[in-house]
C-alpha positions in Angstrom: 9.2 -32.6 13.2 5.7 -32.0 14.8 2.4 -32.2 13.5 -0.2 -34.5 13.1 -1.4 -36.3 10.0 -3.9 -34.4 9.3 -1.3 -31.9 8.1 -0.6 -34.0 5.3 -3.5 -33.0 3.4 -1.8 -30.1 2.1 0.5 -32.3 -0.1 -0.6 -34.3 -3.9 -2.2 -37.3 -4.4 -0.1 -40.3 -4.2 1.8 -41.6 -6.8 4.6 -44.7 -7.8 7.5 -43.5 -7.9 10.4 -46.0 -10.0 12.2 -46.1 -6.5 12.0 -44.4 -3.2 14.7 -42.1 -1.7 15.6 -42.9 1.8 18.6 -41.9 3.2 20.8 -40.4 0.1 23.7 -38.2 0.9 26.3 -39.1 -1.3 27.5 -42.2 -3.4 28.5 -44.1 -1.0 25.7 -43.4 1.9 22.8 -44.0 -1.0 19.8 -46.3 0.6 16.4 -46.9 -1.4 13.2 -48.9 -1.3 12.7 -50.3 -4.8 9.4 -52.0 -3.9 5.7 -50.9 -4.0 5.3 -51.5 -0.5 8.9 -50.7 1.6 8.2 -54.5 3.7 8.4 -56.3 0.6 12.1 -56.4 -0.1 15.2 -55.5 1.4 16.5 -51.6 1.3 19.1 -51.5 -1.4 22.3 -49.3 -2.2 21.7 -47.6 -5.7 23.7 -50.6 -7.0 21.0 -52.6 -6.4 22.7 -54.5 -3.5 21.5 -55.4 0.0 21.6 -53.1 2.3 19.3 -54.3 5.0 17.2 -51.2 6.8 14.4 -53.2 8.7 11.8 -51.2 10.7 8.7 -52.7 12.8 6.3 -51.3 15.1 4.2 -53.1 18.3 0.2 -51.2 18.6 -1.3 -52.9 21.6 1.1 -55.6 22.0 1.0 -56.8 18.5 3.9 -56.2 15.9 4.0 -54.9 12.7 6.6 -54.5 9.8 6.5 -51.6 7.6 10.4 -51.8 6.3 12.1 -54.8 4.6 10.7 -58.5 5.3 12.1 -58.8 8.6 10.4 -61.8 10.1 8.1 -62.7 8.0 5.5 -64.0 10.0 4.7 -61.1 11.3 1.9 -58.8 9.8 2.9 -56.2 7.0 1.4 -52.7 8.4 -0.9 -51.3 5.7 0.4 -48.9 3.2 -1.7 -46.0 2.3 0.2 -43.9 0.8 3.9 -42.8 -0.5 5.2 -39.2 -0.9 8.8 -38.1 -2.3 9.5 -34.3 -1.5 13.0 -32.3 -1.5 14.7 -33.4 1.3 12.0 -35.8 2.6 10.5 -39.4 2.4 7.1 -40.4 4.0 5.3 -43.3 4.1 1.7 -42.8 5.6 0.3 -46.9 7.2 -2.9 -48.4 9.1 -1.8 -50.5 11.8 -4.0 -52.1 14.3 -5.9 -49.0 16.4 -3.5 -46.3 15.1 -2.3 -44.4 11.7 1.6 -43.6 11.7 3.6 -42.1 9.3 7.6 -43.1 8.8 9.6 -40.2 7.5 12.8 -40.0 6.8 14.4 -36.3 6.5 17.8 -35.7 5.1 18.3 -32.3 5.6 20.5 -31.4 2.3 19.2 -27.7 2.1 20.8 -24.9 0.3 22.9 -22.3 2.0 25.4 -24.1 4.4 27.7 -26.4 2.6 28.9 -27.6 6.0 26.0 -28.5 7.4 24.2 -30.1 4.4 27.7 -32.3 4.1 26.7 -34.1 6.9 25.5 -37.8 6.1 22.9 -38.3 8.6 18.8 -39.0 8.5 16.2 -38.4 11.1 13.7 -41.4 11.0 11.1 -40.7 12.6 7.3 -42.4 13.4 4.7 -40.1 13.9 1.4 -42.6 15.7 -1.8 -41.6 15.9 -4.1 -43.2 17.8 -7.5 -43.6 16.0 -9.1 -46.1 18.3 -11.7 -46.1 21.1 -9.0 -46.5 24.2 -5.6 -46.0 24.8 -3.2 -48.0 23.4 0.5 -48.4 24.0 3.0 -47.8 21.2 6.9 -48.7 20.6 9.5 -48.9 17.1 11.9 -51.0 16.0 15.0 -49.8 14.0 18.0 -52.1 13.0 21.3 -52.1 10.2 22.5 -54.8 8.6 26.7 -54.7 8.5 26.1 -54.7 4.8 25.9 -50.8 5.2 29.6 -51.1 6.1 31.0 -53.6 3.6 31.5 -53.9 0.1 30.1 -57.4 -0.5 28.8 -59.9 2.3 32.1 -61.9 2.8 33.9 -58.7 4.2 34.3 -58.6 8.3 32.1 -56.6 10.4 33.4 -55.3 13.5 30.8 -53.1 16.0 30.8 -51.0 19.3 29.2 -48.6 21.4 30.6 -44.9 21.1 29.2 -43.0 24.2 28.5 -39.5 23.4 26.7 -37.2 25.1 23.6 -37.7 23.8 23.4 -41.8 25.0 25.3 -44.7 22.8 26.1 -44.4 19.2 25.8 -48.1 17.6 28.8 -48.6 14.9 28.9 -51.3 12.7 32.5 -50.8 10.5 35.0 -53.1 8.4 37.7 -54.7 9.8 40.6 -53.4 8.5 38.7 -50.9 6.1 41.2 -48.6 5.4 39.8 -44.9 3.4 40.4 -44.5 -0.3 42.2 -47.5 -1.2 40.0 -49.2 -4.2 37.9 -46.9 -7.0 35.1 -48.2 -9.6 31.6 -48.0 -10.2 29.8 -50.9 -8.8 31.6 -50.7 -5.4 30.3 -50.1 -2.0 32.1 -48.2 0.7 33.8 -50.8 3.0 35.8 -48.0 5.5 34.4 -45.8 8.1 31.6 -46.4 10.5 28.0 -46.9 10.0 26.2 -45.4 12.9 22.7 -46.2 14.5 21.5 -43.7 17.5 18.4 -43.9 19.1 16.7 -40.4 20.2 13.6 -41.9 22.3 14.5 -43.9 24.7 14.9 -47.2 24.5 17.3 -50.6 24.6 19.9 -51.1 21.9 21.9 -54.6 20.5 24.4 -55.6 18.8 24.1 -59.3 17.4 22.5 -61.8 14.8 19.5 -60.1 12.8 17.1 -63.0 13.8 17.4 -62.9 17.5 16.9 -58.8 17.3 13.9 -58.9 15.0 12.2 -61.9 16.4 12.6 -61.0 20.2 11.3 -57.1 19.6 8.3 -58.9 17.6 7.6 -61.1 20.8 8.2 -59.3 23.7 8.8 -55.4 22.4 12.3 -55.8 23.8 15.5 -56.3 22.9 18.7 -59.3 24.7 20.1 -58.0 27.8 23.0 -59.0 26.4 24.8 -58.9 22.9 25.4 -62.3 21.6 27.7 -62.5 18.3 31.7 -62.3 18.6 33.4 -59.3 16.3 34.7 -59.0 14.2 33.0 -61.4 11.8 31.3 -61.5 7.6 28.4 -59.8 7.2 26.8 -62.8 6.6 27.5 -64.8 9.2 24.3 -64.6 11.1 23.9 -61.0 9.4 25.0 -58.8 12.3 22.8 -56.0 12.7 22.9 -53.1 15.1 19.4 -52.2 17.0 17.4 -50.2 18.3 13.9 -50.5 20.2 12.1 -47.5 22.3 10.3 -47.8 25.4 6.7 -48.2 24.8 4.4 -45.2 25.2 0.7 -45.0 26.0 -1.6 -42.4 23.4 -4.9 -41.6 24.3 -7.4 -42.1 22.5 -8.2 -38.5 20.5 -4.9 -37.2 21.9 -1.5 -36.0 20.6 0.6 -37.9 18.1 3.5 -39.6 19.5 6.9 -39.4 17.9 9.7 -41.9 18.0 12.7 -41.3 16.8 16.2 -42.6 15.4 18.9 -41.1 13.5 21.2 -43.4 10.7 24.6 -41.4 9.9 27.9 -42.9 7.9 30.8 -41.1 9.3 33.9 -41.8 6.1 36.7 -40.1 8.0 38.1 -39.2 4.9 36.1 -39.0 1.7 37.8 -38.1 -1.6 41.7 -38.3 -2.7 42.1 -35.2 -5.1 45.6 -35.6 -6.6 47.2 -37.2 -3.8 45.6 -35.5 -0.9 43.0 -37.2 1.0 40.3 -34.8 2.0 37.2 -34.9 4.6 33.5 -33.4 4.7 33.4 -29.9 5.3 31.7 -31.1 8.5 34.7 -33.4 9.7 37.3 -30.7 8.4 35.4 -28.0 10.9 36.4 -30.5 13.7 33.0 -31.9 14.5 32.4 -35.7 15.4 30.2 -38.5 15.9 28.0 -36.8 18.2 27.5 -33.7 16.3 27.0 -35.5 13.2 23.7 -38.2 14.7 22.5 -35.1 16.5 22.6 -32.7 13.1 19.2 -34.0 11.8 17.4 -33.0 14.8 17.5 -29.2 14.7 16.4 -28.4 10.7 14.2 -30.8 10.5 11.0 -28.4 10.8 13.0 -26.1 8.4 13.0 -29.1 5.9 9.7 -29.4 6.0 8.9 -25.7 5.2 11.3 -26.2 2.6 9.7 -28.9 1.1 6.2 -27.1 1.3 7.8 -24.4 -0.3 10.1 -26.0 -3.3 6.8 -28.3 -4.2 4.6 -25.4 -4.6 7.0 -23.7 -6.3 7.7 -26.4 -8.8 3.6 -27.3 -9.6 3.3 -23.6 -9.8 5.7 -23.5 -12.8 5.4 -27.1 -14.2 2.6 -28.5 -12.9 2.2 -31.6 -10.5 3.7 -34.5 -12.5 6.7 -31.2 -12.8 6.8 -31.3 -9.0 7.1 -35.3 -9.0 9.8 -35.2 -11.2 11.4 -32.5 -9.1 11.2 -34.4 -6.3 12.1 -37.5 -7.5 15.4 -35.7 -8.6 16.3 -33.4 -5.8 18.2 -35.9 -3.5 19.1 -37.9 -6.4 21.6 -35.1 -7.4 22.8 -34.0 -4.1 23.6 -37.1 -3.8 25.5 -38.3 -6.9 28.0 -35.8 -5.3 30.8 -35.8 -2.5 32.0 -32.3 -1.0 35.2 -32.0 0.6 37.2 -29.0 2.2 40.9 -28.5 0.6 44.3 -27.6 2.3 43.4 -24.1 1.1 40.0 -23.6 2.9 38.1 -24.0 -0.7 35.4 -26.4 -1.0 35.7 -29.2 -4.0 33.0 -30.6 -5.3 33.5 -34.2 -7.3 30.3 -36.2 -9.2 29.9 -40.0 -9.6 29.3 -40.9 -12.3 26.6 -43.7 -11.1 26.0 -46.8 -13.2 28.4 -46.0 -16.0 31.8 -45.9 -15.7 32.1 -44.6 -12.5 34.4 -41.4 -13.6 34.9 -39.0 -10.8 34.5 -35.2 -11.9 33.0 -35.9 -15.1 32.5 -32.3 -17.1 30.1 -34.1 -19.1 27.9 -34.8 -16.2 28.2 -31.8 -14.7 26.8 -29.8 -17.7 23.1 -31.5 -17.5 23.5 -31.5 -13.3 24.3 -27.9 -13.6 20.7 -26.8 -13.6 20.2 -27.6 -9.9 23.3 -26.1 -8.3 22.4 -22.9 -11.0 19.0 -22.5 -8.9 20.2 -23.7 -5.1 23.6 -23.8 -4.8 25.7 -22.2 -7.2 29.0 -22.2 -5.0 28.9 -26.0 -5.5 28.5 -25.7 -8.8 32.1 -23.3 -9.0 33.8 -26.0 -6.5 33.2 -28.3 -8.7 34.6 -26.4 -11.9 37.2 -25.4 -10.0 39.6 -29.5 -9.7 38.4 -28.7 -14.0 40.4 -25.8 -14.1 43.4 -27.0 -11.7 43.9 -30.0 -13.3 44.0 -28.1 -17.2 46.5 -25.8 -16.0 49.0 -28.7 -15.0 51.5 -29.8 -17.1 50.5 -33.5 -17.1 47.1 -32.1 -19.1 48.8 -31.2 -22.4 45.8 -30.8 -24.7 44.5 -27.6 -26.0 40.9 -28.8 -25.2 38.8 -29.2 -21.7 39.6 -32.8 -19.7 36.9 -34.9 -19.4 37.3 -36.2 -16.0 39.4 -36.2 -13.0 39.6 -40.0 -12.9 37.2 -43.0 -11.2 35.6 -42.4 -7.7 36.8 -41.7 -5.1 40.3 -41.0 -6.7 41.0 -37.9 -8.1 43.8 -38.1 -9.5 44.1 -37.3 -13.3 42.0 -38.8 -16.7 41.0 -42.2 -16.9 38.2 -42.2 -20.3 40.2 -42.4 -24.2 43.5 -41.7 -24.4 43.5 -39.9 -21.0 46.7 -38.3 -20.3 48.1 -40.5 -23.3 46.5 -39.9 -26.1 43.7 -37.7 -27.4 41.3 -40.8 -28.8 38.4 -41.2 -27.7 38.3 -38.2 -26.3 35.4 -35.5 -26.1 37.2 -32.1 -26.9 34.3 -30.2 -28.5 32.1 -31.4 -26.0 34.0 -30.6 -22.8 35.4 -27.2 -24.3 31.7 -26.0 -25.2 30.8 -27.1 -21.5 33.4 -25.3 -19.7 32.7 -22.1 -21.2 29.1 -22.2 -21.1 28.8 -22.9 -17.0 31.5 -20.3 -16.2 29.1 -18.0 -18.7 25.8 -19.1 -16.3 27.7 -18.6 -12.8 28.8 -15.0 -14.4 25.5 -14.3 -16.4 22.9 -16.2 -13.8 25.1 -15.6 -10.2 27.2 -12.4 -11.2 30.3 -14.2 -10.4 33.4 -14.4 -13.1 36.0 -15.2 -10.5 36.6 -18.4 -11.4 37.4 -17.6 -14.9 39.1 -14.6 -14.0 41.3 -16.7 -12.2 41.7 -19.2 -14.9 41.5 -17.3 -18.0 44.9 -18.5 -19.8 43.4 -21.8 -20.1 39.2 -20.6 -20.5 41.3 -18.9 -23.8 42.6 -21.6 -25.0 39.5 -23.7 -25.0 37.6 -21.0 -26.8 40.5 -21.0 -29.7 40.1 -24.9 -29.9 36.1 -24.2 -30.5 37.1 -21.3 -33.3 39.0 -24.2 -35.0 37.3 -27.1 -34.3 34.0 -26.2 -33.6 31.6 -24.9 -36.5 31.6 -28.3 -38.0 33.0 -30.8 -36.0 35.2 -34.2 -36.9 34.2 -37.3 -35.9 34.2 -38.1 -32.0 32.3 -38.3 -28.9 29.8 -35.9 -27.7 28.3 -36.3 -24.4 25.9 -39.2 -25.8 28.9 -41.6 -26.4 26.7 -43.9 -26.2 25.2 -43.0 -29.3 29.2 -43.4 -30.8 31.3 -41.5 -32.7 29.7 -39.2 -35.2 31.2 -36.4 -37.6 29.8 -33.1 -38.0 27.0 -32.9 -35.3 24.4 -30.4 -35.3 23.7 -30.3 -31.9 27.7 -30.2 -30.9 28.4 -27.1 -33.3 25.6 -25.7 -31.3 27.5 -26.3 -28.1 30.6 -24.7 -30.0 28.6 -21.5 -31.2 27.2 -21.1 -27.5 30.3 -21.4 -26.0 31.7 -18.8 -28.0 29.0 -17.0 -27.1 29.7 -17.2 -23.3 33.5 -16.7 -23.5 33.1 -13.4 -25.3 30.2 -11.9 -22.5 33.2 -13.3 -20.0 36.0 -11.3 -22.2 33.6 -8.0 -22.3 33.1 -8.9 -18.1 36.7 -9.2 -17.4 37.9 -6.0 -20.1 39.4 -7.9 -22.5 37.1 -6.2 -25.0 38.8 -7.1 -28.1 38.5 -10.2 -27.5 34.6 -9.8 -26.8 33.9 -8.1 -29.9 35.4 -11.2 -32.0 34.3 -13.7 -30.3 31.1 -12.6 -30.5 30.9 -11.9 -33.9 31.8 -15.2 -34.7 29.4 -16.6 -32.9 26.8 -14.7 -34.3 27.7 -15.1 -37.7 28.4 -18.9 -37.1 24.3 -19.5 -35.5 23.7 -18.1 -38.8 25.7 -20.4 -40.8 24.4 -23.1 -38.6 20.4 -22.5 -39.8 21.6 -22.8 -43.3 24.0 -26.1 -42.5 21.1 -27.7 -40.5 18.1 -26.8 -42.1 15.9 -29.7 -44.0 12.5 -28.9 -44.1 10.7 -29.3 -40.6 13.5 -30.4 -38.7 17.3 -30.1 -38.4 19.4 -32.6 -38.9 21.5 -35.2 -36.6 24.6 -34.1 -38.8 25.1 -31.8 -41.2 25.9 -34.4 -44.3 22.9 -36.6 -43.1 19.9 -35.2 -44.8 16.4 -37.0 -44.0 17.7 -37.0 -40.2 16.6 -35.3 -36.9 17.8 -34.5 -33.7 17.2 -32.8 -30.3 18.8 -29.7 -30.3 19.4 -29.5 -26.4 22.2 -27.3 -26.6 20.6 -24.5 -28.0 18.1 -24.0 -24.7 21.2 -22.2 -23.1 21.1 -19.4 -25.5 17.7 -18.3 -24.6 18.1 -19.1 -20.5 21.2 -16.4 -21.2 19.9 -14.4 -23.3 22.8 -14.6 -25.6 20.8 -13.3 -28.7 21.8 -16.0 -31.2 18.8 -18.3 -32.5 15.3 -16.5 -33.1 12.2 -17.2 -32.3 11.4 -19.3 -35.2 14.4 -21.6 -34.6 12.6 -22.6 -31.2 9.7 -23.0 -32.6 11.1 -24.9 -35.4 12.8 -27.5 -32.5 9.0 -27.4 -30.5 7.6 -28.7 -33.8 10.0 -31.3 -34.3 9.8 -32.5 -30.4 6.0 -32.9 -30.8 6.0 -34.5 -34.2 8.1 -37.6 -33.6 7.3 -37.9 -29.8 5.9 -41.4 -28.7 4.2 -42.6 -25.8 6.7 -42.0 -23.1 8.5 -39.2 -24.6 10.4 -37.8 -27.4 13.5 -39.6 -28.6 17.0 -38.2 -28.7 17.3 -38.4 -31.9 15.6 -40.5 -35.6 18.4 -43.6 -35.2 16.8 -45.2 -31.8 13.8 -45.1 -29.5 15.9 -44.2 -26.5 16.0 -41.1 -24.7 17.6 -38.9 -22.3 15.5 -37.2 -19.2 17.8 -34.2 -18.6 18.0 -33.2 -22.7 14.1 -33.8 -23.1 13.2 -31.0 -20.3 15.5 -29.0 -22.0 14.1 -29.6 -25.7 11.1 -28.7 -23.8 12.4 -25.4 -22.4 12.8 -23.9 -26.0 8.7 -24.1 -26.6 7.4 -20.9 -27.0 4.7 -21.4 -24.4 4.2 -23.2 -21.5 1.3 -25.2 -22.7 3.6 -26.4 -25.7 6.3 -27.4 -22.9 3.7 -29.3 -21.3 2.3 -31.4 -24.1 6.0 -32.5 -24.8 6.9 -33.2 -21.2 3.3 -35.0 -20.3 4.5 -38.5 -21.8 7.7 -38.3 -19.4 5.4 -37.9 -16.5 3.2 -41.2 -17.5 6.9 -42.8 -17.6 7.3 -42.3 -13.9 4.5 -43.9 -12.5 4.0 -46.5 -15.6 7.4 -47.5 -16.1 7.9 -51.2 -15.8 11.5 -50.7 -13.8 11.9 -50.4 -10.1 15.0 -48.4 -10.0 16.3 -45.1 -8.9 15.8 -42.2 -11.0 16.8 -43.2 -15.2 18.3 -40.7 -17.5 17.8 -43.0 -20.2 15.0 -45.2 -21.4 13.2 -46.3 -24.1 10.1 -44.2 -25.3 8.0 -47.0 -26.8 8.3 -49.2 -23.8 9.6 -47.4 -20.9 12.5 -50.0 -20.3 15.4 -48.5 -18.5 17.9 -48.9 -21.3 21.2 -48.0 -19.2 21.8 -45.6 -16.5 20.4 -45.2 -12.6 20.7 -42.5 -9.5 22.9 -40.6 -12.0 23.6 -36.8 -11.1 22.8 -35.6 -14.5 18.9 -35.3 -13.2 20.0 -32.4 -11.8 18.8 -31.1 -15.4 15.5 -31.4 -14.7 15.3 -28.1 -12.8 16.1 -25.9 -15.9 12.8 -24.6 -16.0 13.0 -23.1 -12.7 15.5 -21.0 -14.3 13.7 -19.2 -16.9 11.6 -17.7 -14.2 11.7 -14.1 -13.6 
């Protein structure tokens, strides 16, 4: 990426962002900066574990550290300011006689599936020399073997792949062997962790202290490697670095760039029913060397992109809209792993972060669905797709919608309730009522009906289970399980009456017009019951035989983005109302019972205001919430309103939601 920092002027003022994106590709390959300043603690995996990323700079002879602790003697480089854009990280410091900004540019950009697959990061330190004389330069870049183990006692092994490029460092687990353990607080512990310089430079493989102390001293790294492999990751905390040669900048002259790229390469990535796939990259038959080279070439087109998507989103929302956004961009890419099938089709599967870990949760895809809706919506049909596979097995014997796939990274049938088993705990209104109404947006929104073309002996039998069950439902779980089990909920009949909605335009689509026309009668006529059920006074209620209550009515936001012609107006406005009445100082609650929240529902609740200056007032106390809330941790869809505490919930997909407003422009 060139430039100079001058160019930066172009973006927001800085802001604090909960935690800081920095190399996030999928669940597994997920490194952040919860700190104010990145020196101040150790990089961490969205778990909140160790996973040591340490960078320092030398200006003029002296060093510097401007990522992780490091050794700490050694001076912390001046932070002046953080930014968070699309596919982008930057960090702008003061240090000594010169200005440099780190970035860090994951190029996850619509339009090739194969080539945003690949896990890899361009870091990059753009210096600027804005002293009286010349002064020499060089970086510092190392990884811990924590990158490549579950937990610290594990055994690192490392070596030097030669590609064509120079050496490839590779840090892996000894005896890591792919796809053999699933959960949610679990750290990928096969594969290769992979560190390649791009400026030139010395590289080492050994004990963290002797790397970071002998760059801070002499600017150099050992001539030789000095720790046996394979060994634990914390014995001596192995690390694999990198130091460039120093360069000399003039005084008033060009900015120098150094360069490094980080890259996990998982071999194989997801087990779908027995089959263990790869990355659409590693399926096409590329390798190590394509994959710490693939940064390189977009990363100017990331930057346009990022120019581009944060003007789009203050243009529509605002600037704390375009925080948000940006916040939530890499965060949902990477709460996802895409693999190519047998059959040349990509798959899709979600992790579901900091819950239960559930792979291919329906239920998460619904809120994520807004961002693959406005930049990829071929991701969002491969992931709908394992949905629709799995349903028409005969091991699925329910009339209703699944509501996973099983626990990452193992596909392989149910694992929440009853599961395969039994239908408790199960969520059959819920996943039914999302099925239908994201095959209704990828045919409405994307003009594609293929998928439930394909499948439409089981997209049937999911809308007859809503014509049964769906108007007023029994007690069970709705998306918020959380909340717990709760009998005839408003907002879940309006999931029922949308999905109706969307399964009869799909019918009229696909010529099954009798169909069409009953199905969408009934929904019509049921939205009307619905206003009489729910009605009590200025709000609607949590449930219809709970009078005095209130709730979000989330659901209801789809009818209007598809223009489905079932609530008027006033029932918007009537919801608007309601949002701004009971709204406290860092949002509006979910619903009357709690003072908790959910980030994805409230931009929707939002969506449904008749203006845009009514959206704003409700979504302006969520904006205080990212820069004043008192948690450092990646992106919460659920927190407290009164005090901004993260109540449950981190680097979840389902911010994906957050986008929704991009799709109600023209």
């Amino acid at each position: 990426m060139t430039g100079t920092l001058a160019a930066l002027a172009m973006f927001a003022p800085a802001h604090r962002p909960p935690a800081v994106p920095l190399v996030v590709h999928d669940p597994y390959f997920s490194i952040w900066s919860f700190a104010d300043h990145p020196a101040d603690d150790w990089t961490k995996h969205w778990t909140g574990k160790n996973q040591a990323v340490c960078g320092m700079v030398r200006v003029g002879g002296k060093p510097y550290r401007w990522l992780s602790p490091g050794v700490r003697d050694v001076e912390r480089a001046e932070l002046l300011e953080t930014r968070v854009r699309a596919t982008t990280t930057e960090y702008d410091f003061r240090a000594g006689d010169v200005r440099f900004t780190a970035r860090f540019v994951s190029p996850v950009m619509p339009g090739n599936p194969v080539a945003a697959s690949r896990t890899s990061t361009l870091v990059e330190l753009e210096v600027v020399n804005t002293g009286s004389a010349p002064v020499e330069v060089s970086a510092y870049l190392d990884i811990s073997g924590e990158l490549a183990v579950d937990s610290p006692d594990q055994l690192v092994d490392a070596a030097r792949l030669r590609v064509e490029t120079g050496n490839v460092l590779a840090l892996s687990h000894e005896g890591g062997r792919p796809l053999e353990r699933s959960g949610d607080d679990l750290r990928i512990d096969w594969g290769r962790a992979l560190l390649a310089p791009v400026s030139p430079g010395r590289d080492y493989l050994g004990a963290h202290d002797i790397a970071r102390t002998t760059y801070a001293r002499s600017g150099s790294l050992p001539e030789s490697d000095d720790l046996r492999f394979p060994r634990k990751a914390s014995d001596a905390w192995p690390v694999a670095a990198c130091a460039t040669h120093p360069v000399t900048i003039k005084e008033g002259g060009e900015a120098a760039v150094l360069r490094f790229v980080l890259a996990y390469d998982d071999v194989q990535s997801i087990e779908y029913f027995g089959k263990k796939l790869a990355a659409p990259w590693r399926a096409s038959g590329e390798d190590v060397s394509d994959l710490v080279t693939a940064p390189l070439g977009p990363a100017e087109a990331a930057r346009r992109f990022d120019e581009q998507e944060w003007a789009r989103w203050e243009r529509i929302g605002g600037e704390g809209f375009a925080r948000l956004c940006s916040l939530a961009f890499r965060q949902c890419w990477g709460a996802h792993k895409t693999v190519l099938d047998d059959d040349g089709k990509l798959r899709t599967f979600s992790k579901e972060n900091f819950s239960n870990g559930c792979i291919g949760t329906v239920d998460v895809m619904y809120p994520a669905a807004p961002f693959f809706l406005v930049y990829q919506p071929d991701l969002l049909a491969s992931q709908l797709r394992p949905v629709l596979e799995y349903a028409s097995m005969p091991r699925w014997r329910w009339p209703f919608a699944p509501h996973d796939l099983g626990t990452y990274p193992l596909a392989n049938g149910q694992v929440y309730g009853g599961g395969e088993r039994t239908a408790e705990n199960q969520m059959p209104v819920e996943e039914c009522g999302n099925m239908l109404i994201l095959l209704g947006a990828l045919a409405t929104l994307h003009d594609d009906a293929s998928l439930a073309q394909e499948y439409w002996p089981v997209v049937s039998e999911w809308a007859r289970y809503l014509e049964q069950n769906g108007l007023d439902p029994g007690e069970q779980l709705c998306t918020d399980d959380f909340a717990g089990h709760l009998a005839s909920n408003a907002n879940l009949s309006v999931k029922a009456i949308v999905g109706l909605a969307c399964y009869a335009r799909l019918a009229d689509r696909l010529g099954h017009q009798r169909e069409a026309e009953r199905f969408g009668n009934m929904a019509k006529e049921w939205a009307a019951k619905w206003r009489n059920m729910a009605g009590d006074g200025q709000d609607t209620v949590l449930a219809f035989d709970r009078p005095g209550t209130w709730s979000q009515k989330y659901n209801m936001l789809w009818d209007k983005l598809l223009g489905l012609g079932l609530f008027p107006p006033a029932a918007y406005a009537k919801e608007t109302a309601t949002a701004l009445r009971h709204a406290e100082r860092f949002g509006t609650p979910l619903d009357g019972r709690a003072d908790y929240t959910k980030l994805d529902w409230i931009v929707w609740t939002a969506c449904m205001a008749p203006s845009r200056a009514e959206r704003d007032r409700i979504l302006a106390p969520v904006y205080d919430w990212l820069d004043q809330g008192p948690d450092r941790v990646p992106l919460s869809d659920w927190y407290d309103t009164k005090t901004g505490r993260v109540v449950g919930f981190r680097a979840r997909s389902v911010v994906g939601g957050v986008f929704l407003p991009l799709l109600l422009e023209p």
